[in-house]
C-alpha beads as a LAMMPS data file, in Angstrom:
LAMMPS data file: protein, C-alpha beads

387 atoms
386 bonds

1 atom types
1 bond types

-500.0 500.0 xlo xhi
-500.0 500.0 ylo yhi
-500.0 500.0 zlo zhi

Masses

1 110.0

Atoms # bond

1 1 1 122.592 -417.606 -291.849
2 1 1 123.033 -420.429 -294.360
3 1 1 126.073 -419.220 -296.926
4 1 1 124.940 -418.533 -300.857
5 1 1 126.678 -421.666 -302.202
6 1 1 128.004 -420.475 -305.720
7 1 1 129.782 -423.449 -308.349
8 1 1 131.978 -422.067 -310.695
9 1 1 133.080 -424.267 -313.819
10 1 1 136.985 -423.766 -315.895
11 1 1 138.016 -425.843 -318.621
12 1 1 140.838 -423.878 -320.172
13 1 1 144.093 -422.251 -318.422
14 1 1 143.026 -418.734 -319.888
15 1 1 139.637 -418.586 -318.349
16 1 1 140.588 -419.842 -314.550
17 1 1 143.556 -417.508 -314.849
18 1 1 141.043 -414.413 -315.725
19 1 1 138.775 -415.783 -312.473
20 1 1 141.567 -416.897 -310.060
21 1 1 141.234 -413.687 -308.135
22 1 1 137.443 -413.746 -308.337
23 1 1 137.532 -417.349 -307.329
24 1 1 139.978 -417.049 -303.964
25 1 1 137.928 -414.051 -302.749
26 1 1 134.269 -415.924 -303.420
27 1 1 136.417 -418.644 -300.937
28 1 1 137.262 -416.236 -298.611
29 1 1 134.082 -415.060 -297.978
30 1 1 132.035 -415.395 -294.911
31 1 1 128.489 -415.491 -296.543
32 1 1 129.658 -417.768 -299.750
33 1 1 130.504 -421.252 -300.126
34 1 1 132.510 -421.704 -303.050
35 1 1 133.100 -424.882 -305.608
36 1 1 134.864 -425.707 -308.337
37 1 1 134.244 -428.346 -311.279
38 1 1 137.094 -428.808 -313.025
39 1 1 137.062 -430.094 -316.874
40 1 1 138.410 -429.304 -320.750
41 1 1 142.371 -428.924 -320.580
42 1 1 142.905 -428.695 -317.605
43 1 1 143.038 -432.238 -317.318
44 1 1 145.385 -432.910 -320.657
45 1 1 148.841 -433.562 -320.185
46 1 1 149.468 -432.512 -323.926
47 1 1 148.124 -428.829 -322.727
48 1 1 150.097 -429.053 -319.397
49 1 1 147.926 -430.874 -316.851
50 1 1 146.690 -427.258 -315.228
51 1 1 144.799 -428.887 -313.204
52 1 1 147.949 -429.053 -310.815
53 1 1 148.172 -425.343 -310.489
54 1 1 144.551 -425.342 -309.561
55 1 1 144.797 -427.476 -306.357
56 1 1 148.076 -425.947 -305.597
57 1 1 146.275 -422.446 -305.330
58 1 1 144.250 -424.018 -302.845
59 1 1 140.508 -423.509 -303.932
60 1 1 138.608 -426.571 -303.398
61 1 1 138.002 -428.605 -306.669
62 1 1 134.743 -430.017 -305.908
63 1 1 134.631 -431.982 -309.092
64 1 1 136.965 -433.321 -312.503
65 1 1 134.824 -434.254 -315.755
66 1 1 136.828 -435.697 -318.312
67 1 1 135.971 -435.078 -321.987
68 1 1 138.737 -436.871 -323.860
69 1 1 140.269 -433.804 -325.629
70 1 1 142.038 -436.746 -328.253
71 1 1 140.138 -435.444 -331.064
72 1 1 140.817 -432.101 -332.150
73 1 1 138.549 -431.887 -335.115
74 1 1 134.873 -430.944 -334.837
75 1 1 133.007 -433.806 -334.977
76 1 1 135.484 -434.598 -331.867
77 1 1 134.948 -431.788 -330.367
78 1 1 131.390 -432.077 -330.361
79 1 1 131.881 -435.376 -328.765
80 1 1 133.275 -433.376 -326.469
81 1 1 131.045 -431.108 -325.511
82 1 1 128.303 -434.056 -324.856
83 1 1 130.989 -435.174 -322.139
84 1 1 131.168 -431.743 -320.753
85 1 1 127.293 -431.772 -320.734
86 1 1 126.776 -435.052 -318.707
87 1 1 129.392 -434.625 -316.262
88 1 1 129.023 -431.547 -315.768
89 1 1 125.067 -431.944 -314.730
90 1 1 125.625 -435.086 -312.498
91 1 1 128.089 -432.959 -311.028
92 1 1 125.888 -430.220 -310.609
93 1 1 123.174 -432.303 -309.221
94 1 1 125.239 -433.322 -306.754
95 1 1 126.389 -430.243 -305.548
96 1 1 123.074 -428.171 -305.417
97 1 1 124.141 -425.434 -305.964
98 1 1 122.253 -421.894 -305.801
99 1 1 124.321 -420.017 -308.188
100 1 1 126.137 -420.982 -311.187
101 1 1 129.549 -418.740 -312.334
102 1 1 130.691 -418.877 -315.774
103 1 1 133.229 -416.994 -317.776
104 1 1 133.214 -416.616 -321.357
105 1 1 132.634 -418.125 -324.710
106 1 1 134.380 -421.925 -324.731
107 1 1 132.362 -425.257 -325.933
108 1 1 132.790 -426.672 -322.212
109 1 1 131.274 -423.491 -320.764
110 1 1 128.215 -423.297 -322.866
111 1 1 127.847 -426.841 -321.896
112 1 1 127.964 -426.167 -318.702
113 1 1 125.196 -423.439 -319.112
114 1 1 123.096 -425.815 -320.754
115 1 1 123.075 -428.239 -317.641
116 1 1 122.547 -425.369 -315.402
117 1 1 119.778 -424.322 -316.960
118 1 1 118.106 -427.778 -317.054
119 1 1 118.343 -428.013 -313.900
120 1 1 117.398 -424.858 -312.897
121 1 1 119.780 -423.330 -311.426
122 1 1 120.569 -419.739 -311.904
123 1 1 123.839 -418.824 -313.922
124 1 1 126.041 -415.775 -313.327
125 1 1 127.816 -415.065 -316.891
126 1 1 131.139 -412.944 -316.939
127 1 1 132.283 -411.317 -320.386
128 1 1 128.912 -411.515 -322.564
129 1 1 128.527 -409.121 -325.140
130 1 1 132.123 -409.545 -326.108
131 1 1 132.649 -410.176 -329.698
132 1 1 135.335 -411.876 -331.323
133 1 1 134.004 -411.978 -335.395
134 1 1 136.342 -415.076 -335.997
135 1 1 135.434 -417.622 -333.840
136 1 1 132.759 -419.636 -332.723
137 1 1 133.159 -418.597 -329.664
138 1 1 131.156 -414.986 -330.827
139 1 1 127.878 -417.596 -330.970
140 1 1 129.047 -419.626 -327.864
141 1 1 129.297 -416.228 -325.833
142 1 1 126.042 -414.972 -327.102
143 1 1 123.931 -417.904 -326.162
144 1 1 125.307 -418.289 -322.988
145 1 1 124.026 -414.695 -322.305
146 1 1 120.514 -416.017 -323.355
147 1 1 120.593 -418.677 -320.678
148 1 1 121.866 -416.290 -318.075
149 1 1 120.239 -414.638 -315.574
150 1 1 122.842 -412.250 -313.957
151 1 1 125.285 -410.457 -316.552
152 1 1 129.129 -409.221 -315.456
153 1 1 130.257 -407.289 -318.375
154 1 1 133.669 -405.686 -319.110
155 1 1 132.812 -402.684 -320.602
156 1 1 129.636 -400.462 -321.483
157 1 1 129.560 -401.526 -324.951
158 1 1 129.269 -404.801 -324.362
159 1 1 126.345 -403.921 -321.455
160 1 1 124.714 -402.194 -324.498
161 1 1 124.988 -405.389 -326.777
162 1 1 123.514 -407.460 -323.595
163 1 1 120.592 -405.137 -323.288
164 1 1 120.028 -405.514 -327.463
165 1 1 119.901 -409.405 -326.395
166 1 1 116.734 -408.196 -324.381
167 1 1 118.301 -408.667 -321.258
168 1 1 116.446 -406.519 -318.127
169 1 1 118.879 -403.840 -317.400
170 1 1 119.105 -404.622 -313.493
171 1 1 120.546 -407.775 -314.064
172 1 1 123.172 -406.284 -315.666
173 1 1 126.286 -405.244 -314.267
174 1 1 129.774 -403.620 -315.974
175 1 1 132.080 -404.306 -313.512
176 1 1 134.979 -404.668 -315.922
177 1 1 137.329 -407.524 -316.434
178 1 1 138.261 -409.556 -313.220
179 1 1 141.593 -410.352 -315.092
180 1 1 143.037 -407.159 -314.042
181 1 1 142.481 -407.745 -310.441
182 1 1 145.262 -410.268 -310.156
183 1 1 147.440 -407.228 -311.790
184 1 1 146.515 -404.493 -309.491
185 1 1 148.293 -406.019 -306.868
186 1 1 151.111 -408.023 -309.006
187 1 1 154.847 -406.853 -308.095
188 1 1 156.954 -407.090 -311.314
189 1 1 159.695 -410.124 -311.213
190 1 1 163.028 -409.556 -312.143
191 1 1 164.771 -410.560 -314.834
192 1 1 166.348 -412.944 -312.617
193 1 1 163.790 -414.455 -311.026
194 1 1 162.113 -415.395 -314.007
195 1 1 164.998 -417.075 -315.449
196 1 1 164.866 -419.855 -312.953
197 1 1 161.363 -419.912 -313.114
198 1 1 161.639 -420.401 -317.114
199 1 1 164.953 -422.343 -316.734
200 1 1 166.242 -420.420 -319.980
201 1 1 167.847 -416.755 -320.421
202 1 1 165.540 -413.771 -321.219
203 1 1 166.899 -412.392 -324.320
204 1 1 167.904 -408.923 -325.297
205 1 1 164.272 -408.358 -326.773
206 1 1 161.671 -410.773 -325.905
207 1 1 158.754 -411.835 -327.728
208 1 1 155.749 -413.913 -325.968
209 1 1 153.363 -415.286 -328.499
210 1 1 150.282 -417.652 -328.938
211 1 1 148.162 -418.670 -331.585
212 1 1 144.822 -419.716 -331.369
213 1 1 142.848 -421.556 -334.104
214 1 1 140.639 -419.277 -336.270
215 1 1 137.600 -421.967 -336.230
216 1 1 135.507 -419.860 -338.631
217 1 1 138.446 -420.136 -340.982
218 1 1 138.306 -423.156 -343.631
219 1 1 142.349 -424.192 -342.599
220 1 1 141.254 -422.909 -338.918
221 1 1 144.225 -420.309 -339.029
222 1 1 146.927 -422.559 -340.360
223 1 1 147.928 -420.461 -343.513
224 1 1 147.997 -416.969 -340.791
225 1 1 150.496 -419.043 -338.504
226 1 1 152.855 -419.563 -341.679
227 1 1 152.431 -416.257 -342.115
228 1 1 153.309 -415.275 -338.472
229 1 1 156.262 -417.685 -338.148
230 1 1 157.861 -415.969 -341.405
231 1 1 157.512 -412.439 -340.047
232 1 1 159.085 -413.966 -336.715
233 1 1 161.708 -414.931 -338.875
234 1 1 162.375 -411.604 -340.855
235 1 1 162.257 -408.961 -337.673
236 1 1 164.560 -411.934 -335.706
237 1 1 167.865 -409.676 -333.847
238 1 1 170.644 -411.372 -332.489
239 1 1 169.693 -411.716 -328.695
240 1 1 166.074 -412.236 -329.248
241 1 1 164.279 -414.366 -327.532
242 1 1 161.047 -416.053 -327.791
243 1 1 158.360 -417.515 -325.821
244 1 1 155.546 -419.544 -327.621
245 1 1 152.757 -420.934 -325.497
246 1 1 150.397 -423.476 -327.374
247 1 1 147.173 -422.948 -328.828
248 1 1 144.041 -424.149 -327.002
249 1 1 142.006 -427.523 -328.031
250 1 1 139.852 -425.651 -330.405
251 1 1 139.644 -427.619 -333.681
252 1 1 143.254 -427.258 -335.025
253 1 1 144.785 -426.461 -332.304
254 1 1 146.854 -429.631 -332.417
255 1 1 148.214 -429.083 -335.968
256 1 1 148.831 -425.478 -335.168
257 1 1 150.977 -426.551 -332.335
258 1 1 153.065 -429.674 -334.722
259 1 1 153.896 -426.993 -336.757
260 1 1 155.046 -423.985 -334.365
261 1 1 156.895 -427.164 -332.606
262 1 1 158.854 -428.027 -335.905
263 1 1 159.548 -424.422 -337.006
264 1 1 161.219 -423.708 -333.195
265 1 1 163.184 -427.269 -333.171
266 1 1 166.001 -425.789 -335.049
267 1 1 166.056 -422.219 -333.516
268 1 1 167.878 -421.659 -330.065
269 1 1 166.073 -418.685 -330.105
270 1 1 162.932 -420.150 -329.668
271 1 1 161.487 -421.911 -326.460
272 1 1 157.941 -423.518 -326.473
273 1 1 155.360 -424.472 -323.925
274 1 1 152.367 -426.183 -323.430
275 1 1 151.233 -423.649 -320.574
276 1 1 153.512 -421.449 -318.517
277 1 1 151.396 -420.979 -315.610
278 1 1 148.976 -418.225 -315.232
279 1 1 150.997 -416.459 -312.699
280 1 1 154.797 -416.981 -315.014
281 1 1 152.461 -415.753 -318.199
282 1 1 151.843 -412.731 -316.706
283 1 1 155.372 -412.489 -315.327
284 1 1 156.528 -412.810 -318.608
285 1 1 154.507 -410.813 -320.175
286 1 1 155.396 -407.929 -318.347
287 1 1 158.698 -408.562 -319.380
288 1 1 158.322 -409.256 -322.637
289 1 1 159.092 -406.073 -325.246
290 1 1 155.590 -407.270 -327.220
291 1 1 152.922 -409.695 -327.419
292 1 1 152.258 -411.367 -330.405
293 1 1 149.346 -413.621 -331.927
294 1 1 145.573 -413.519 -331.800
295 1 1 145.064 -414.585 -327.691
296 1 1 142.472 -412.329 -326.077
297 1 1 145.539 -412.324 -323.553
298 1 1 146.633 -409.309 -325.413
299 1 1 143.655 -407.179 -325.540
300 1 1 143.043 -407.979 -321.729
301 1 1 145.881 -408.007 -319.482
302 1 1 148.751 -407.212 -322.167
303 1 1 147.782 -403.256 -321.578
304 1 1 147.107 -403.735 -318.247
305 1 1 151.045 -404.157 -317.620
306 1 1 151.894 -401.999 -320.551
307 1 1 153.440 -404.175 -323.550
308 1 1 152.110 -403.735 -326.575
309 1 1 150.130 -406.219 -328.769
310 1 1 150.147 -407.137 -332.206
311 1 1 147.397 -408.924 -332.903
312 1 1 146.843 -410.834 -335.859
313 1 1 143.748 -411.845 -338.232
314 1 1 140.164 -412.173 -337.520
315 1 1 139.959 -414.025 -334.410
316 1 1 139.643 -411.342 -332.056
317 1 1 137.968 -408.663 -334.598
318 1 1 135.503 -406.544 -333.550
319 1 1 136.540 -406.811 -329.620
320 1 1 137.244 -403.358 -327.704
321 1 1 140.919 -402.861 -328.383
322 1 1 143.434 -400.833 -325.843
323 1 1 145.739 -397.872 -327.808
324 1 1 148.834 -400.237 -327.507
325 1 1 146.918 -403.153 -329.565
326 1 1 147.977 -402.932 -332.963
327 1 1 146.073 -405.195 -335.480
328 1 1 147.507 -406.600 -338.407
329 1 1 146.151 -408.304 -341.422
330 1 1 148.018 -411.891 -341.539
331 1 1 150.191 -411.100 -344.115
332 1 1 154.435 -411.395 -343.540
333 1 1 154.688 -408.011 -344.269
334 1 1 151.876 -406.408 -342.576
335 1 1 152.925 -408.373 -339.279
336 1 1 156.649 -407.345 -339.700
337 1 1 155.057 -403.209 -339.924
338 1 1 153.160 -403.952 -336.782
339 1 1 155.780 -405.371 -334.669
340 1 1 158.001 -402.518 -335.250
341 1 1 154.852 -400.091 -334.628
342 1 1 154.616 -402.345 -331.108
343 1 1 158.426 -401.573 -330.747
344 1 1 158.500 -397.814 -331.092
345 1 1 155.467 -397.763 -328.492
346 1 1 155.552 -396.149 -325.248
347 1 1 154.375 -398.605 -322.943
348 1 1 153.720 -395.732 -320.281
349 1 1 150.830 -394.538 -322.758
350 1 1 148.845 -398.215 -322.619
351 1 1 145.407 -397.579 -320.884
352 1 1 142.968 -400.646 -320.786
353 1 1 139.684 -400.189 -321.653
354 1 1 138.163 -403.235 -319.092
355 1 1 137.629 -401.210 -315.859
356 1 1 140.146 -400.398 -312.823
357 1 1 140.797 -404.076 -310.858
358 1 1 138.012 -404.269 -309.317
359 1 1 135.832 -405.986 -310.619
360 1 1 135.480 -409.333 -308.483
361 1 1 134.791 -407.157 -305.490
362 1 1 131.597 -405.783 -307.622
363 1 1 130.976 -408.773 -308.681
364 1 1 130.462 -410.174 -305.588
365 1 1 128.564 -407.223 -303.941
366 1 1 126.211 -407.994 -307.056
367 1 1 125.822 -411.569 -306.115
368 1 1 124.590 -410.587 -302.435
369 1 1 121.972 -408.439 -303.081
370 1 1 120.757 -411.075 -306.049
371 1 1 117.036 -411.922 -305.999
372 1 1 116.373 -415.211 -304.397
373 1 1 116.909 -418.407 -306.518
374 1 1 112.890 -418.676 -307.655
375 1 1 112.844 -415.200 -308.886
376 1 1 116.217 -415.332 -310.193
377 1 1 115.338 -418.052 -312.514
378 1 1 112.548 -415.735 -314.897
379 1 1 113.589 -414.226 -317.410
380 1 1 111.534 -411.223 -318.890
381 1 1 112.312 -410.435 -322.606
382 1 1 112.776 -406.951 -322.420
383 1 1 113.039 -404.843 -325.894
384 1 1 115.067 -402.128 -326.212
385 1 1 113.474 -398.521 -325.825
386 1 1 110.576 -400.074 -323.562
387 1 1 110.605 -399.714 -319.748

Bonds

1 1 1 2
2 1 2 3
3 1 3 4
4 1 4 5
5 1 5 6
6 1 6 7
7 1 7 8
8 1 8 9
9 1 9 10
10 1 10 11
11 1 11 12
12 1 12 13
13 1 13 14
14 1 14 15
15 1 15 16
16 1 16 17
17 1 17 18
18 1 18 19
19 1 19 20
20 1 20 21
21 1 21 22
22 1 22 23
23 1 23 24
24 1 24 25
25 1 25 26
26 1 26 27
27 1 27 28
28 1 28 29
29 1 29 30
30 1 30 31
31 1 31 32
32 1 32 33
33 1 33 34
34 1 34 35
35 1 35 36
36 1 36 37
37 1 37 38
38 1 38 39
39 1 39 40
40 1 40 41
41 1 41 42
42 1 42 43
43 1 43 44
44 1 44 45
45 1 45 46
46 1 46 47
47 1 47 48
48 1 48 49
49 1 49 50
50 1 50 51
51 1 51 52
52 1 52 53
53 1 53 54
54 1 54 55
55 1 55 56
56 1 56 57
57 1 57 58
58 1 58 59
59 1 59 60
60 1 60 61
61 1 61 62
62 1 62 63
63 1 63 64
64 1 64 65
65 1 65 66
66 1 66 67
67 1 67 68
68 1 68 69
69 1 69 70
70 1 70 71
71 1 71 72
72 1 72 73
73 1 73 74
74 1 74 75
75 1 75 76
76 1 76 77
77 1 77 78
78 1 78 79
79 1 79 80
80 1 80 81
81 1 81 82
82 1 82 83
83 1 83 84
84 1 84 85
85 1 85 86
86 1 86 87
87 1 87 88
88 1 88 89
89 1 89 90
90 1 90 91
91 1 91 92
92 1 92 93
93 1 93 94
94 1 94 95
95 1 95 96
96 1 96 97
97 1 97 98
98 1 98 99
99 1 99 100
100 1 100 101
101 1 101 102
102 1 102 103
103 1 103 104
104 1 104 105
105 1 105 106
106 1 106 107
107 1 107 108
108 1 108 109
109 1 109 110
110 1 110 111
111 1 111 112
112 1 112 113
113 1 113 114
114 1 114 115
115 1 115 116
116 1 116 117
117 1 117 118
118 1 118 119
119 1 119 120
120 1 120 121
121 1 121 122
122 1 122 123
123 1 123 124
124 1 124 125
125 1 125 126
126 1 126 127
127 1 127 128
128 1 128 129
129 1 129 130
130 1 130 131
131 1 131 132
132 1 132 133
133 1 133 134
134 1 134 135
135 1 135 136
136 1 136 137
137 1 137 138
138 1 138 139
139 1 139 140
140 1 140 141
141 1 141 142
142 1 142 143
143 1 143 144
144 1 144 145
145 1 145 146
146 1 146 147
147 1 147 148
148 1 148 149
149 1 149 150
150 1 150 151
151 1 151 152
152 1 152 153
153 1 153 154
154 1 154 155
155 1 155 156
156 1 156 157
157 1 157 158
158 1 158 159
159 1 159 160
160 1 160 161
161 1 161 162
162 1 162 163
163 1 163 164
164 1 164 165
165 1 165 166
166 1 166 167
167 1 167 168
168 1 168 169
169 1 169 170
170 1 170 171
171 1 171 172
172 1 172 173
173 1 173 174
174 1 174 175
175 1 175 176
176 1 176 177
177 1 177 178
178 1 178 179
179 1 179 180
180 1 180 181
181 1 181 182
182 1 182 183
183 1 183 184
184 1 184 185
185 1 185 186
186 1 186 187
187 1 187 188
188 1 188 189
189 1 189 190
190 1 190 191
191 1 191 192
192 1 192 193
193 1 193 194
194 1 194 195
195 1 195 196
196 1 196 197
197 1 197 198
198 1 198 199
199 1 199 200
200 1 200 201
201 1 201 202
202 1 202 203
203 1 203 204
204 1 204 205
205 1 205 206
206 1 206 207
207 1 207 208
208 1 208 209
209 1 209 210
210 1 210 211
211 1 211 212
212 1 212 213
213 1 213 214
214 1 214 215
215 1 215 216
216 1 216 217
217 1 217 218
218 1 218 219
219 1 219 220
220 1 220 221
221 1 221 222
222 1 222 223
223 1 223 224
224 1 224 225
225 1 225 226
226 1 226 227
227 1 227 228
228 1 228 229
229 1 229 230
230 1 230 231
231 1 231 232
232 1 232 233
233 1 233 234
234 1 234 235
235 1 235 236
236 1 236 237
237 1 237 238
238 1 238 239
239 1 239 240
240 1 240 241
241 1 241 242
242 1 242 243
243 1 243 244
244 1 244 245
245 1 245 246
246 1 246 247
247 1 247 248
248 1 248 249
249 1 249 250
250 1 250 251
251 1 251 252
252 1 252 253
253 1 253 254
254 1 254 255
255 1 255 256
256 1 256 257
257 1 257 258
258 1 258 259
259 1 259 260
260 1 260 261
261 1 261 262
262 1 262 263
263 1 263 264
264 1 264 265
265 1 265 266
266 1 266 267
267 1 267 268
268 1 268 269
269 1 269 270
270 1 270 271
271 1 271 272
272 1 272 273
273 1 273 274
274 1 274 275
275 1 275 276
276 1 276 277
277 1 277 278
278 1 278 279
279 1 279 280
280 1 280 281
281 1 281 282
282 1 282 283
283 1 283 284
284 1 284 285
285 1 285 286
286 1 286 287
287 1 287 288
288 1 288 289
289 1 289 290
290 1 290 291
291 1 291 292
292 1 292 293
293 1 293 294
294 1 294 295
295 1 295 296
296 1 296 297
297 1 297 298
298 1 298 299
299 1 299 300
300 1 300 301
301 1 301 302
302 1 302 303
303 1 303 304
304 1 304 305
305 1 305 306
306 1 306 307
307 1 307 308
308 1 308 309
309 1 309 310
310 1 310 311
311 1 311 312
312 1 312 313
313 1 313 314
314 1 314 315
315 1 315 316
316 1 316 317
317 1 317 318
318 1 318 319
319 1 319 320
320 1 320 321
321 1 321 322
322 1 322 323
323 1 323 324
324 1 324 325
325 1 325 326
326 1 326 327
327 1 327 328
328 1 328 329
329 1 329 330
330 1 330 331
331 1 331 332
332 1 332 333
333 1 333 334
334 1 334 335
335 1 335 336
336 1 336 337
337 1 337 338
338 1 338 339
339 1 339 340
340 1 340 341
341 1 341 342
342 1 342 343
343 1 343 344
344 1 344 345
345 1 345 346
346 1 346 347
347 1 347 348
348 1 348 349
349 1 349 350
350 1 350 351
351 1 351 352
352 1 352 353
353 1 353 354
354 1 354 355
355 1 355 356
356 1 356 357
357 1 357 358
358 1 358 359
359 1 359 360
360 1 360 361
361 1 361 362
362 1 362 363
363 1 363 364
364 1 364 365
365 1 365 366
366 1 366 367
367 1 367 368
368 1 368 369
369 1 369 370
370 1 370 371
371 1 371 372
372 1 372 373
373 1 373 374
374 1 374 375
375 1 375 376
376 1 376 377
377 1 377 378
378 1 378 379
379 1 379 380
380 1 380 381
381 1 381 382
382 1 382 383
383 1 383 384
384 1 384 385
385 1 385 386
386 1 386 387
């Protein structure tokens, strides 16, 4: 029987780190082929060259487009995106692919969606219906559902939002987030063990934040990081420590990380990174006493382990939100209240409202029993209330 050969497409640590379980066991599989295009940061040495922990996790990278991530602002990043659009369709028309995976809501992805569907080739979309109110992402996601033809949601809300899309309820699938399957299995590290993997002391308290741009904002953010970095300042303890991993290449991204970079070069207390790794993030999260910043990191796998969130502005509004997320308006003081609400939390109480870990096994059970490639491919527009 000829395998189902399925191309999956990351171009940001924080999507391949959600899929990385998803990916290994589509690898592992008898009746799947798997391969991997490779593009956005990942390829950036000023975001960590992620690339590397790719091919050391041994999936096979079947292709690297380039899209000169230089240019931060948004005519750049449109530029961008153009690059993500022609490599990634010569690489797709290369591979022949029957099957197209894609995860999220990122300019590189919907790029990639757009090639697919030029070329006809059916695309499997993880995470639509999502929102996130301040970002461009919210359209991204939502137009990439459009172009799909098989939908992986996290949660029945965002099912029902798919199916208000008028997207046939058979191709849809809540199977929840596959970024908890990595966690169902995770053993904790100790303290020690992490230490050498950071190369720096844990602190008494430790604090693990990022901050993404808000690129429906006019400063894209900038005046909320202030904000953030001041509260950071005012709820500091002797033996704090804290971890800041840099934002992503969304429009302001770069200045957001000059200016986190000069606020920790004359704190001790303060360690930054491009990327830690997906595997020493989520080490260190589960260490870490709270999460901090406006990642989707901390609405998905943050409760998973237990350590409360604060999470901060717009970015992620309107997203499904576990009990030990606490939101805060990105003012000094309103952060400073929320961090010591995250404090006082019991972390035994988090519960995470995108599924139980198993999702890639769902997901690909779902992908078997798919209709064949020329079916798959026809849409029906189907309106809500009408069978």
């Amino acid at each position: 029987m000829t395998r189902l050969k399925i191309t999956a497409v990351t171009g940001s640590r924080a999507e391949f780190g959600i899929m990385q379980c998803l990916l290994q066991d589509i690898a592992s599989d008898a009746d799947l082929e798997l391969a991997l295009i490779v593009t956005g940061t990942h390829l950036e040495a000023a975001h960590g060259n992620t690339i590397d922990e790719i091919v050391a996790s041994g999936l096979p990278v079947a292709a690297r487009v380039p899209i000169s991530l230089t240019d931060d602002s948004p005519r750049g990043i449109a530029q961008s995106m153009a690059l993500a659009l022609t490599g990634t369709a010569d690489a797709l028309a290369t591979l022949k692919s029957d099957l197209v995976l894609l995860l999220g809501d990122r300019f590189e992805i919907m790029a990639a969606a757009e090639a697919a569907m030029l070329l006809r080739i059916p695309i499997a979309h993880i995470a639509g219906g999502d929102v996130t109110e301040g970002a461009i992402d919210d359209v991204i996601r939502h137009a990439i559902t459009k172009m799909a033809h098989l939908h992986f949601v996290t949660n029945a809300e965002s099912a029902a939002r798919v199916r208000q899309m008028g997207e046939e309820d058979s191709r849809i699938f809540v199977t929840g987030s596959p970024a908890l399957d990595h966690l169902r299995s995770r053993s904790p590290v100790p303290r020690a063990e992490m230490e050498v993997r950071l190369d720096a002391p844990l602190g008494q308290r430790n604090l693990l934040a990022t901050f993404h741009p808000e690129t429906l904002a006019d400063d894209f953010g900038l005046a909320q990081l202030d904000e953030l970095l001041a509260a950071l300042d005012a709820v500091r303890a002797e033996g704090d420590a804290l971890w800041f991993t840099k934002s992503n290449a969304d429009s302001g991204g770069a200045e957001i990380n000059r200016r986190v970079e000069q606020w920790a070069a004359d704190r001790d207390w303060v360690r930054v990174y491009p990327s830690l790794g997906h595997t020493n993030y989520l080490a260190l999260m589960g260490l870490a006493d709270v999460v901090l910043g406006n990642s989707s990191s901390g609405l998905y796998e943050a409760p998973a382990v237990g350590t409360p969130t604060v999470n901060i502005g717009g970015r992620q509004g309107g997203r499904l939100t576990a009990n030990s997320v606490f939101d805060a308006s990105p003012e000094r003081t309103a952060i400073v209240d929320a961090i010591g609400q995250a404090l006082a939390f019991d972390r035994a109480l988090a519960r995470s409202p995108y599924g139980d870990g198993h999702a890639s096994e769902k997901i690909i059970a779902a992908i078997k029993v798919a209709p064949p490639r020329e079916e798959l491919i026809h849409k029906r527009f189907a309106p809500l209330g009408v069978s």
